[in-house]
C-alpha positions in Angstrom: 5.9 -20.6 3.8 7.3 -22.3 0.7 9.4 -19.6 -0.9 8.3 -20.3 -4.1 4.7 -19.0 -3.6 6.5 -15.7 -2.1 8.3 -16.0 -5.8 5.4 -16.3 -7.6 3.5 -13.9 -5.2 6.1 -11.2 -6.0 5.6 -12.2 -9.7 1.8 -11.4 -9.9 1.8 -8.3 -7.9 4.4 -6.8 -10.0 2.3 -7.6 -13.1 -0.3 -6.3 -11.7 1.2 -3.2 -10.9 2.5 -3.0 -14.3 -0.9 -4.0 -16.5 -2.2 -0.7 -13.8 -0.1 1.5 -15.3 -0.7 0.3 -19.0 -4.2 0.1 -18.3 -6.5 2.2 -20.3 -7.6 4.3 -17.8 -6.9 5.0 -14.1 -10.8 3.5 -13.5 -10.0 0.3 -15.9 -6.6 0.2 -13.5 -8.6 0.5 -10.3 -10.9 -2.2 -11.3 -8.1 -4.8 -12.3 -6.1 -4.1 -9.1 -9.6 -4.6 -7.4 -10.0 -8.1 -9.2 -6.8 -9.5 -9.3 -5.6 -8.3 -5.4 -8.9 -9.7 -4.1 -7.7 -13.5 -6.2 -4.4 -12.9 -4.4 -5.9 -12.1 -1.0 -8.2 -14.8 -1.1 -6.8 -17.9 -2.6 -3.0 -17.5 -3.1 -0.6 -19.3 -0.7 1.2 -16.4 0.1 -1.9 -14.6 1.2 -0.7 -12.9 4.2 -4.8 -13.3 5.3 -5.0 -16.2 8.0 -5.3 -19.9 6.0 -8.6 -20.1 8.1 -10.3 -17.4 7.1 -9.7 -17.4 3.3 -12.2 -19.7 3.0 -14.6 -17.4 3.9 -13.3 -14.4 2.7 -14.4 -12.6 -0.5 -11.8 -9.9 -1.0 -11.3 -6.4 0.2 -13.4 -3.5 1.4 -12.4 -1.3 -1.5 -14.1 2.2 -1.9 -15.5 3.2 -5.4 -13.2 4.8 -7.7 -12.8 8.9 -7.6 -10.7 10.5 -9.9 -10.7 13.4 -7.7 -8.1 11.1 -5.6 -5.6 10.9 -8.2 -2.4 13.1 -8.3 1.3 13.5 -10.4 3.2 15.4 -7.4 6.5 17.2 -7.5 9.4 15.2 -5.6 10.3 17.9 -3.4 14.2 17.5 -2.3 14.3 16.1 1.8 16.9 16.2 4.1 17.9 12.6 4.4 16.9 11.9 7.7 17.1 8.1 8.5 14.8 5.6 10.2 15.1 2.3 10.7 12.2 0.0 11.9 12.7 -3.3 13.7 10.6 -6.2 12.8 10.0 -9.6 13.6 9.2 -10.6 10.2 12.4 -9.3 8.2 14.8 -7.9 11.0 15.8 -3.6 10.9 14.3 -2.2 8.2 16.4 0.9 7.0 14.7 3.9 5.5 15.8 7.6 4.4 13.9 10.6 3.7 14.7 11.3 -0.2 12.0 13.2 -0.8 8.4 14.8 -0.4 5.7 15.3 -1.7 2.3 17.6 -1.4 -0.8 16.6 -1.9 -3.7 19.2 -2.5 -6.1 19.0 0.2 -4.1 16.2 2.1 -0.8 17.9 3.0 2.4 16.8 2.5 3.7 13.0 3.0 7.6 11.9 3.4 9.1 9.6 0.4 11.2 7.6 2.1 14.2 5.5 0.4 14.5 1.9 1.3 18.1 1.7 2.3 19.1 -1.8 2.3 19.2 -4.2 -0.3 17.4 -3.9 -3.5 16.2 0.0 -2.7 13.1 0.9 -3.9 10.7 4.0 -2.9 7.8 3.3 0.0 5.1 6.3 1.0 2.8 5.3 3.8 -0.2 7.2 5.1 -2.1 7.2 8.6 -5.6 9.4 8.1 -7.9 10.4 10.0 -10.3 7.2 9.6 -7.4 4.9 10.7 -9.1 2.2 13.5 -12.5 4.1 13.1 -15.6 2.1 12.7 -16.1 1.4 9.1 -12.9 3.0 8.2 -9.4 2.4 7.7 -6.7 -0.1 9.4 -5.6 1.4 12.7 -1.9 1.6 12.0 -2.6 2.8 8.4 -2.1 2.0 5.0 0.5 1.9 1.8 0.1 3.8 -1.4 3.9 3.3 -2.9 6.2 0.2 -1.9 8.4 0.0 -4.9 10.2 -3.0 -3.9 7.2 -4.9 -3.9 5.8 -3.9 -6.9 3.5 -1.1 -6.0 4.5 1.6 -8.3 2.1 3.5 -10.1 4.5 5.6 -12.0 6.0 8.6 -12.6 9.2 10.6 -14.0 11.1 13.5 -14.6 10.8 14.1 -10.7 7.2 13.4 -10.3 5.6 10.4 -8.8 2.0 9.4 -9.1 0.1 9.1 -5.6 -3.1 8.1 -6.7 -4.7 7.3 -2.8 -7.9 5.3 -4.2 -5.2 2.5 -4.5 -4.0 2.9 -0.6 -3.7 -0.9 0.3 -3.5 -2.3 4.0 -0.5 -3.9 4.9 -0.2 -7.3 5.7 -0.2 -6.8 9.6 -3.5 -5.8 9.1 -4.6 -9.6 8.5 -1.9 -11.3 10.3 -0.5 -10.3 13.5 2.5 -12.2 13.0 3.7 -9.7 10.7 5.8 -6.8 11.4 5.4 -4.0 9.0 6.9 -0.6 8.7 3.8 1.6 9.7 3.7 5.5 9.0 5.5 8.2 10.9 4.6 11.4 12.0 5.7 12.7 8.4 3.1 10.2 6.6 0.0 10.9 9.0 -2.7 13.7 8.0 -5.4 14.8 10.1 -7.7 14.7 6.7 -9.8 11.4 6.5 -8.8 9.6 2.7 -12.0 7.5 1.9 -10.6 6.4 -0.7 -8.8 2.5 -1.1 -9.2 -0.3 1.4 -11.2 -0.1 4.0 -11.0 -2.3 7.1 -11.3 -5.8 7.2 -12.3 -7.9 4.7 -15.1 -8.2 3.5 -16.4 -12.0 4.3 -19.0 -14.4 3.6 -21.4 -14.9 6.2 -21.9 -18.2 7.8 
């Protein structure tokens, strides 16, 4: 992969990320993330979907907006626990528990520090729809990854988990990739049927 399309990749999804949070409205967010993700997904070089199947791809499985989904949470002070995940794709990822936080009706999901270069904060989530027919990608999904842009604010030790914009990661379209998927402090037994379903949605031929 050239490493200027992960460049420019990088560059798009953190303006996207950033025109969410200026956005209007969480809704007018939602439906720009919707938009733009889907161009990404479906024509960018750096798509992490298959080159094969872009052509026939129209974009993602995205549930309706629900405002109900949306939440500012307390960071709630961790322990520091460490994990590191090997991958194929970018070697031992190091992670440490900074933080938590509790979502109503959810339960409570780890904040974990990225420990390496960079930084950045990532919260993951496995739920109960995860590899079910019509629902969610089997090894779950992202809602914060920081380092690459997906922020949807906060401050003053609050961070905003807003789960209608829980994304798959990109070993859900490409096997080659090795992702960090979510421990036993990031899975709820609460289905979230909000955010990306699983898999694309495609033309048919």
């Amino acid at each position: 992969m050239d490493p200027l399309d992960i460049v420019d990749w990088r560059r798009r999804v953190f303006a996207l990320y950033a025109a969410v949070r200026a956005a209007a409205s969480p809704q007018a967010g939602h439906d720009l993330w919707r938009t733009e993700r889907d161009a990404l997904l479906t024509t960018h070089p750096a798509s992490p979907v298959l080159a094969d199947e872009r052509d026939r791809a129209i974009g993602a499985d995205v549930a309706p907006y629900d405002s109900a989904w949306r939440f500012t949470c307390a960071l709630e002070p961790s322990d520091g626990e460490r994990w590191d995940v090997e991958t194929g794709t970018d070697g031992l990822v190091p992670f440490e528990r900074c933080a938590t936080v509790t979502i109503p009706g959810v339960g409570r999901l780890d904040v974990w520090r990225l420990r390496s270069y960079g930084g950045g904060l990532f919260v993951p989530v496995h739920d109960a729809l995860a590899g079910m027919d019509g629902g969610t990608y089997g090894g779950g999904r992202y809602l914060v990854d920081t380092a690459k842009g997906a922020d949807l604010g906060g401050g003053d030790g609050t961070m905003v988990i807003d789960l209608n914009f829980a994304y798959a990661p990109s070993c859900a379209y490409d096997p080659a990739w090795a992702c960090p998927l979510p421990p036993a402090g990031n899975r709820v037994d609460v289905p979230i049927p909000v955010g990306e379903r699983h898999p694309l949605r495609m033309a048919r031929s």
